[in-house]
NUDREN-621911 format. One record per residue (C-alpha): residue number from 0; x, y negated, z. Coordinates in pm, 1 decimal. Each point is the difference from the previous one (the first is absolute). Last residue first. Layout:
% NUDREN-621911
SITE  seq         X         Y         Z
SITE  NUM         X         Y         Z
...
This chain:
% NUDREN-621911
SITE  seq         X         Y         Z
SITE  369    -291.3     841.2   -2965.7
SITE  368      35.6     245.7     235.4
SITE  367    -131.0    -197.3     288.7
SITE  366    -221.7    -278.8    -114.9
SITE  365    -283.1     102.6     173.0
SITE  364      -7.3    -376.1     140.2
SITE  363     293.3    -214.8     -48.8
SITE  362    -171.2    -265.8    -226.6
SITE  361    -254.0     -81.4     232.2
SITE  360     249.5     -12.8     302.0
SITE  359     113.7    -283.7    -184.0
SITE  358     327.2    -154.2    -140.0
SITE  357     195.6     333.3     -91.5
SITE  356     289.9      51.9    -136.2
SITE  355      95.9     333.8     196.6
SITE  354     258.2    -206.3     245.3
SITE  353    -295.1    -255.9      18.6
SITE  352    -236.8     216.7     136.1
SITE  351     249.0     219.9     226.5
SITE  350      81.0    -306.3     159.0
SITE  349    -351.5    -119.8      42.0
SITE  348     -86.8     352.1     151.3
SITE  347     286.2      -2.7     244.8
SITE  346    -106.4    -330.2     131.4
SITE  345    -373.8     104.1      26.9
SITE  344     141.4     300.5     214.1
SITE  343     235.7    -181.1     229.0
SITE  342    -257.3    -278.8      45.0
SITE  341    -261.2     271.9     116.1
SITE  340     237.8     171.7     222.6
SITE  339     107.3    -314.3     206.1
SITE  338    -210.5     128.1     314.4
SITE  337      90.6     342.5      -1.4
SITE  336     151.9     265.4    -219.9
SITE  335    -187.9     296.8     143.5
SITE  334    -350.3     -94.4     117.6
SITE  333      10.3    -191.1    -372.8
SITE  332     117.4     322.0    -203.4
SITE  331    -311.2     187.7     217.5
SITE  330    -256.5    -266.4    -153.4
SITE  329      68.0    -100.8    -341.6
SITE  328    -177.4     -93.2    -325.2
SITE  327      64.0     -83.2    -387.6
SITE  326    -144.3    -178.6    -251.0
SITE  325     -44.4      25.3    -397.2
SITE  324      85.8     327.0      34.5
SITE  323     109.6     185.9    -341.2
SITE  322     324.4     219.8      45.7
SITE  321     213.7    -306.7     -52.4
SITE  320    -173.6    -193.4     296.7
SITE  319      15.9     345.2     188.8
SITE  318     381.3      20.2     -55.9
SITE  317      46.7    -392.3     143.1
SITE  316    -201.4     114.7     302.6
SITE  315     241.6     279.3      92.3
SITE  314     317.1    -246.2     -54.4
SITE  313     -89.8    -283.5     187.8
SITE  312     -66.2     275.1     295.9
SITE  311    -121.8     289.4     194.6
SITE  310    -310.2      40.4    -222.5
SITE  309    -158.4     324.3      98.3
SITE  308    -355.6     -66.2     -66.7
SITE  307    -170.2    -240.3    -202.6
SITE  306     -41.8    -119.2    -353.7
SITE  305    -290.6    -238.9     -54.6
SITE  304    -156.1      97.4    -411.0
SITE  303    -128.1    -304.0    -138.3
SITE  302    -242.1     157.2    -334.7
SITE  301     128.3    -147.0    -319.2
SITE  300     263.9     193.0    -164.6
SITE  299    -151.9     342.9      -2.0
SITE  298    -208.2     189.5     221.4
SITE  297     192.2     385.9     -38.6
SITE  296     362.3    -128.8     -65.8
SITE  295     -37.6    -257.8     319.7
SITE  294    -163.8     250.1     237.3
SITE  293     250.1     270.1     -84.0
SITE  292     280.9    -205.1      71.8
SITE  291    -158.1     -92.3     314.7
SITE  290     -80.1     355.5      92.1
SITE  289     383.6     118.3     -27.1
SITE  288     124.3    -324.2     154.3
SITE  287    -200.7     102.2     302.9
SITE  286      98.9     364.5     -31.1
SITE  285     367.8    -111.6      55.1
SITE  284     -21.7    -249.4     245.1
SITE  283    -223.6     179.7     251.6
SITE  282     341.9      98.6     210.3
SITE  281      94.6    -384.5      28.3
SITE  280    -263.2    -105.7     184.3
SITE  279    -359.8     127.6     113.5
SITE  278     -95.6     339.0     142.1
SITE  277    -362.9      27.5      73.4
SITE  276    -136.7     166.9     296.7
SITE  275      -8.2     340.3     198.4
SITE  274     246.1      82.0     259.1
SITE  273     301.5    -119.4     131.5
SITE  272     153.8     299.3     176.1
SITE  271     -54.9     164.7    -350.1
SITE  270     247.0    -283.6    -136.0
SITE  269     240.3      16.3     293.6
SITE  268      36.5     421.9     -62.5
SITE  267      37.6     -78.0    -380.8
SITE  266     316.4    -186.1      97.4
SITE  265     -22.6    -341.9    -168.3
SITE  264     218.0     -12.0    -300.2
SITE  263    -352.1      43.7    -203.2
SITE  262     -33.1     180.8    -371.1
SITE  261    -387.0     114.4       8.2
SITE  260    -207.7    -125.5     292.1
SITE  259    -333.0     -46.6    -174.8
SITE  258    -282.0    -190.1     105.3
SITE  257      75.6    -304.8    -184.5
SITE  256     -42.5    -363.5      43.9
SITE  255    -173.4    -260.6    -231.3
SITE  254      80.2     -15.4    -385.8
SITE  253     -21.3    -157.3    -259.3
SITE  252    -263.6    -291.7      45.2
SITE  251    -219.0     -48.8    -312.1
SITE  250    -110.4    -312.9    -172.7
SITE  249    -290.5    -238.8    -121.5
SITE  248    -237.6     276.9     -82.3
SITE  247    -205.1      -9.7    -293.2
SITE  246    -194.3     320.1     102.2
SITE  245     101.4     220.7    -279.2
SITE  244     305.4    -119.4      19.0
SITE  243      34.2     141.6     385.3
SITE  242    -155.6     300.6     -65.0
SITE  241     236.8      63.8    -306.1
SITE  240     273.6     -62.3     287.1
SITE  239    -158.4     191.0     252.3
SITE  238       4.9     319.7    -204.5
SITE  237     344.6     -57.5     -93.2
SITE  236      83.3       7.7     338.2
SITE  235    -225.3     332.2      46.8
SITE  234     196.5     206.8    -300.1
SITE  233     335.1    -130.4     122.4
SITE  232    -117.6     166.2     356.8
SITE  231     -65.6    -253.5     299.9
SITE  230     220.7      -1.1     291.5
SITE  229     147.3    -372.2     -84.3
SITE  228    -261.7    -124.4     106.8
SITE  227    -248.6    -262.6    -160.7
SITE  226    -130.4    -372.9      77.3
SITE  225    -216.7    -135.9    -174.4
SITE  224     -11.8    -352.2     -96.9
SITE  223    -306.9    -248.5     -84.4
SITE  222     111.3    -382.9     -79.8
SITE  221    -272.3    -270.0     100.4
SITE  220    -162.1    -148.1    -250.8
SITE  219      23.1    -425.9      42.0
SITE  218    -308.6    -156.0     118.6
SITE  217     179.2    -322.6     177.5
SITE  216     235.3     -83.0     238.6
SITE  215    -225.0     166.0     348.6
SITE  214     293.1     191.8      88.8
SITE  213      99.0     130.4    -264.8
SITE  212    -368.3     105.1    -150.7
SITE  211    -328.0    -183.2     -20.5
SITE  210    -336.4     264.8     -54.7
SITE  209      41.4     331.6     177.4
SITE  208    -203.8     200.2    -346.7
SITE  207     326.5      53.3    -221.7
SITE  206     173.8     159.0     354.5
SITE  205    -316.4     214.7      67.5
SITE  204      -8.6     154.6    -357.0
SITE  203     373.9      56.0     -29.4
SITE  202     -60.8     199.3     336.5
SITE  201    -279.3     174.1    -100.4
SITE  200     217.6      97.1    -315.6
SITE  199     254.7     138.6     187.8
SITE  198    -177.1     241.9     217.3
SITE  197    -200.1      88.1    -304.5
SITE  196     321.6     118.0    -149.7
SITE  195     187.9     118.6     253.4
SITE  194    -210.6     308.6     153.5
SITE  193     -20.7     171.0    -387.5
SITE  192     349.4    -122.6     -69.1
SITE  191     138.1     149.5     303.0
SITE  190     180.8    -232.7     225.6
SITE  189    -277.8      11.4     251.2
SITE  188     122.6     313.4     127.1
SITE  187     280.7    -148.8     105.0
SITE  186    -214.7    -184.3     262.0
SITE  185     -90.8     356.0     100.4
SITE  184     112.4     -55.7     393.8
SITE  183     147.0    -341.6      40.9
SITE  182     409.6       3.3      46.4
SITE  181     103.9     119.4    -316.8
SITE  180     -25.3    -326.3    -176.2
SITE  179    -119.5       5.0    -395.6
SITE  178    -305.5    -154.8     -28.5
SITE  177      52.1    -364.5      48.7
SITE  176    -217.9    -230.0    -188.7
SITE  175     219.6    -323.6     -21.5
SITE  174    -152.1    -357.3     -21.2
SITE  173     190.4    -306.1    -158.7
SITE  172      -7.3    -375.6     124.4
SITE  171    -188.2      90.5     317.9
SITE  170    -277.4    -238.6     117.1
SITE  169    -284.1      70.3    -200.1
SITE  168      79.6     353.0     -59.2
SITE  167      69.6      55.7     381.2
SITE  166    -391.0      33.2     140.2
SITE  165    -172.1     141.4    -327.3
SITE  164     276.5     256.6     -56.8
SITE  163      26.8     134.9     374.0
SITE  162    -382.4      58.0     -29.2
SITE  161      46.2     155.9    -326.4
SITE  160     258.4     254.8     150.5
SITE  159    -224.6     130.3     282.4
SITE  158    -291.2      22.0    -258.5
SITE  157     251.6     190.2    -245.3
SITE  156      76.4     264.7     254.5
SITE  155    -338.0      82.8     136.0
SITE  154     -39.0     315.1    -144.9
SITE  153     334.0     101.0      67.1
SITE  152      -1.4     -92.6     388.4
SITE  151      92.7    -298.5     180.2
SITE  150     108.3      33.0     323.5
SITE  149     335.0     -49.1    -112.3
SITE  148     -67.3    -288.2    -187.7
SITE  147     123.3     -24.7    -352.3
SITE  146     272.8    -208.2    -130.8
SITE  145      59.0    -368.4    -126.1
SITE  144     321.5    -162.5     -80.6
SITE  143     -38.5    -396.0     -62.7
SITE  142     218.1    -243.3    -183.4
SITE  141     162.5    -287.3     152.4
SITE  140     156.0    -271.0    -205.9
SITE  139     200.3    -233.0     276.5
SITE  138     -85.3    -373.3     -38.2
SITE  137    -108.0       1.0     359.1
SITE  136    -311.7    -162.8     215.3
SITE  135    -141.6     308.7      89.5
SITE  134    -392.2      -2.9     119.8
SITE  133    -127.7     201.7    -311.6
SITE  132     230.7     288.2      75.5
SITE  131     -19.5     -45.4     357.4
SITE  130    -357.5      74.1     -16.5
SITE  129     -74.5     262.1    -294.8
SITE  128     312.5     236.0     239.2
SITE  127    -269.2     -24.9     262.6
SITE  126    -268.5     123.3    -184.9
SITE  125     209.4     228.9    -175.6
SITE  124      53.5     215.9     336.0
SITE  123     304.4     -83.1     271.9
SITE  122     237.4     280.9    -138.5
SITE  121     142.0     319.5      55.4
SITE  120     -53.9     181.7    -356.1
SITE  119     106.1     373.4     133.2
SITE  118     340.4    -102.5     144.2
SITE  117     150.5     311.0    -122.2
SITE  116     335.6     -80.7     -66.3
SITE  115     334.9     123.2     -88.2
SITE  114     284.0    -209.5     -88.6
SITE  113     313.7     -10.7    -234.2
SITE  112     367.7    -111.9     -49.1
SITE  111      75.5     356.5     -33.3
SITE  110     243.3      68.9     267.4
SITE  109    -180.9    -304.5     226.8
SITE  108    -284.9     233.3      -8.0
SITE  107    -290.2    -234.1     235.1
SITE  106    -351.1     127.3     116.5
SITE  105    -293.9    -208.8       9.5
SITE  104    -341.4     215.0     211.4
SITE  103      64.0      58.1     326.8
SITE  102    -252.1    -109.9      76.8
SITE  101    -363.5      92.2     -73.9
SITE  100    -153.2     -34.6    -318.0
SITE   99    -136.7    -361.4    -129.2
SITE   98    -179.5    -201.4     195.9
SITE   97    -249.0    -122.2    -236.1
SITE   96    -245.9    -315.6     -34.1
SITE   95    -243.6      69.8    -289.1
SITE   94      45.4     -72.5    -362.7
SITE   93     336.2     111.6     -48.0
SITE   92     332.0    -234.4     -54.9
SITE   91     307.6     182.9    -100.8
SITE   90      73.5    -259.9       9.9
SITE   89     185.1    -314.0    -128.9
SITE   88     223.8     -37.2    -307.0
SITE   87     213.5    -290.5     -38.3
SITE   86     155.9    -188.2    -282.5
SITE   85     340.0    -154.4    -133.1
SITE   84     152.1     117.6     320.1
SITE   83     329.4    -196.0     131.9
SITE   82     -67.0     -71.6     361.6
SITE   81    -264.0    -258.7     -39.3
SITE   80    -248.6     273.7    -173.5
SITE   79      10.2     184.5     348.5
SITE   78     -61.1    -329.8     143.5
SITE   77    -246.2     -89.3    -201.8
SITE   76    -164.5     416.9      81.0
SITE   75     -18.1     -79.9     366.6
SITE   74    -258.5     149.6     130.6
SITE   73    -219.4     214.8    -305.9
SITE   72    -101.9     271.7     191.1
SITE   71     240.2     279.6    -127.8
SITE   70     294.8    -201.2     -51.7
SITE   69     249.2     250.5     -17.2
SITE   68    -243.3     285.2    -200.6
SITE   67     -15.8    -171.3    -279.2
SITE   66     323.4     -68.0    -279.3
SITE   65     198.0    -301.1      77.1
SITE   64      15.7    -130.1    -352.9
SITE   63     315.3     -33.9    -255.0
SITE   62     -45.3    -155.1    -334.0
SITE   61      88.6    -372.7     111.4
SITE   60    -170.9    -385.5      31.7
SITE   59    -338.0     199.9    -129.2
SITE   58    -240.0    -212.1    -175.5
SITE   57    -329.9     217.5     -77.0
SITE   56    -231.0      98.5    -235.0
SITE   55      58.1     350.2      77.5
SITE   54     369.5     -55.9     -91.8
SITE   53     190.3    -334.3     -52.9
SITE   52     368.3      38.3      46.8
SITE   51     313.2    -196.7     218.4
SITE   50     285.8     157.3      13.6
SITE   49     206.9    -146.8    -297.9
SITE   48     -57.0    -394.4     172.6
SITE   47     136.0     125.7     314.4
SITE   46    -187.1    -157.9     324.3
SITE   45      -9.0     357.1     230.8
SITE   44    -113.4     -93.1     299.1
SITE   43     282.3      47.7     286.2
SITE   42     182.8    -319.6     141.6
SITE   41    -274.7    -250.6    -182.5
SITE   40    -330.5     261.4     157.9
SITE   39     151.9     -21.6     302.0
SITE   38      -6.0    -353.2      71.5
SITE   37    -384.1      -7.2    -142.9
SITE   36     -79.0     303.7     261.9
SITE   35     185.1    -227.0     287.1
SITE   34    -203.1    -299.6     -97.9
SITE   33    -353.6     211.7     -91.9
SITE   32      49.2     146.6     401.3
SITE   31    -305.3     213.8     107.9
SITE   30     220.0     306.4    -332.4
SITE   29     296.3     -63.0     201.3
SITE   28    -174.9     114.0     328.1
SITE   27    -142.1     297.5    -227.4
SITE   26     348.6     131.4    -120.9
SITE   25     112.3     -20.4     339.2
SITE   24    -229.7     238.1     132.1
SITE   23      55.3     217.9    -325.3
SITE   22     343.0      90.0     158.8
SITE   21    -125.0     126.4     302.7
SITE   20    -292.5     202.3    -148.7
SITE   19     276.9     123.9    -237.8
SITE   18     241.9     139.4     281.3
SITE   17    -336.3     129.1     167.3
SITE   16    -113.5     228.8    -300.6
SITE   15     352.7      90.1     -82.6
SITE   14      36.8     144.9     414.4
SITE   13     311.5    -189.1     113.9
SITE   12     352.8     167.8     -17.3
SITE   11      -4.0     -33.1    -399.2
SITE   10      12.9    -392.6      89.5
SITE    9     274.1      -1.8     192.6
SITE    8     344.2     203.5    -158.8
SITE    7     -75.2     -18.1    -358.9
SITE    6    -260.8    -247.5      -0.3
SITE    5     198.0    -255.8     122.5
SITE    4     318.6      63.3    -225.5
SITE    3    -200.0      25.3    -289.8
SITE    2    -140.2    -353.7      65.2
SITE    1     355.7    -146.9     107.2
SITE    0     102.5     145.8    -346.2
């Protein structure tokens, strides 16, 4: 409440981009300090017994993962993980060093509980992501989201996401090929099988070929996602998920922001004065759980499928389990409920869990129905 409280008549008086510069400021001096990250990792990790699940080959302490696009260089993802995350997601992470587009470029709907962005892949280059990835001292299980470089054109595309691939596959402990952001001209393009599918497998190629994995622990395969929108056609998603059996990948990532403005309590006025972008939170809920379910009935049992977008709460993520995600993601619910967010959704999830019978997130998933 003290959290709500703030934002309500503060923090929606300072520019979003600035408010969570500030805040990510103190994220990082937590993440120099293992003592204070360990502290806060006993007040806020989730330690439930019913939460804990093994997906891409790995031990996760809870289902629920800061999605990317908070952490874009990888600075401070322990102490992201610390404050109740079961995993984190870094990136969008290019090959070369970008600005991004010019500021403004975060915009806030408090009405909606959603943002706007068009940060265009701001972020420090791959390179430099490689480095503090393999120089972390943290339990935390950190996947990697990698896009396309603006100054990249189409011909080039799978080059400038190799290059990413070869310098975080060793080092991340899942890789993400993202495709689906609105914010780089004709990376959506890319989301056509024709573009995807040797896009992919060059990728799968370069992670099977970067030798010792997870951080230098040994030659284990690191998990390929893809990331899609939630913009695509039924016919395309289904497209993508043949594509994505086809290829033997480890999981898909429903679904990134939307360009559409359909249904918002923000005054349309506000929402032109915004501009262009992707619109994240709860007004993407709908279509998201739309794709995932289509997703899970289209590649079966055994594929991880990561729901994200929209989930406000315990409650949101909980419906996605029974839909068919193994795991779950948030960004905009986190910049809305605050520091103890995490806990309060990996609570709710337990409960709901147990209420249903349940001792696993294994036996929950795409059970709804049933």
């Amino acid at each position: 409440m003290l959290y709500q409280l703030v934002f309500k008549h503060l923090l929606v008086r300072v520019p979003a981009e600035t408010a969570h510069h500030a805040a990510f400021t103190a994220i990082r001096l937590v993440e120099r300090v293992p003592a204070l990250r360990a502290q806060l990792s006993k007040l806020l990790a989730p330690n439930d017994p019913v939460l804990r699940t093994r997906a891409l080959g790995l031990d996760l302490p809870g289902p629920l993962g800061l999605a990317a696009g908070f952490d874009k260089d990888a600075l401070a993802p322990d102490a992201l993980a610390a404050m109740g995350f079961g995993y984190v997601e870094i990136g969008t992470v290019t090959a070369r060093p970008q600005p991004g587009n010019p500021k403004p470029r975060m915009f806030r709907l408090p009405a909606d509980r959603a943002l706007i962005n068009r940060m265009g892949f701001n972020n420090h280059g791959s390179t430099a992501a490689a480095i503090r990835l393999k120089d972390r001292t943290g339990p935390a299980v950190v996947g990697a989201n990698i896009g396309k470089s603006k100054v990249v054109g189409p011909a080039d595309a799978i080059e400038d996401y190799v290059a990413s691939t070869a310098r975080l596959g060793p080092v991340a402990d899942y890789l993400v090929v993202n495709v689906s952001s609105p914010n780089t001209p004709g990376l959506r393009d890319l989301q056509a099988v024709s573009s995807l599918r040797p896009l992919l497998s060059a990728v799968r190629r370069t992670l099977d070929a970067s030798g010792p994995t997870g951080r230098g622990t040994g030659t284990r395969r690191v998990p390929l996602l893809v990331k899609i929108a939630p913009d695509l056609s039924d016919d395309d998603v289904d497209a993508v998920a043949d594509l994505a059996v086809e290829l033997g990948l480890d999981g898909i990532i429903a679904t990134n922001t939307t360009i559409t403005r359909i249904g918002l309590r923000t005054s349309a006025a506000e929402v032109e004065a915004m501009g262009a972008g992707g619109l994240s939170g709860a007004p993407v809920a709908g279509r998201s759980l739309e794709v995932l379910r289509r997703l899970r009935a289209r590649v079966g049992d055994e594929m991880v499928l990561v729901a994200a977008g929209g989930i406000q709460d315990g409650d949101d993520a909980y419906e996605r389990i029974r839909a068919g995600a193994t795991l779950v993601q948030a960004y905009t619910g986190f910049i809305y409920g605050g520091l103890f967010w995490p806990r309060q959704v990996q609570r709710r999830i337990a409960e709901r869990l147990r209420a249903d019978g349940f001792t696993s997130i294994h036996q929950a998933v795409g059970t709804a129905g049933n």
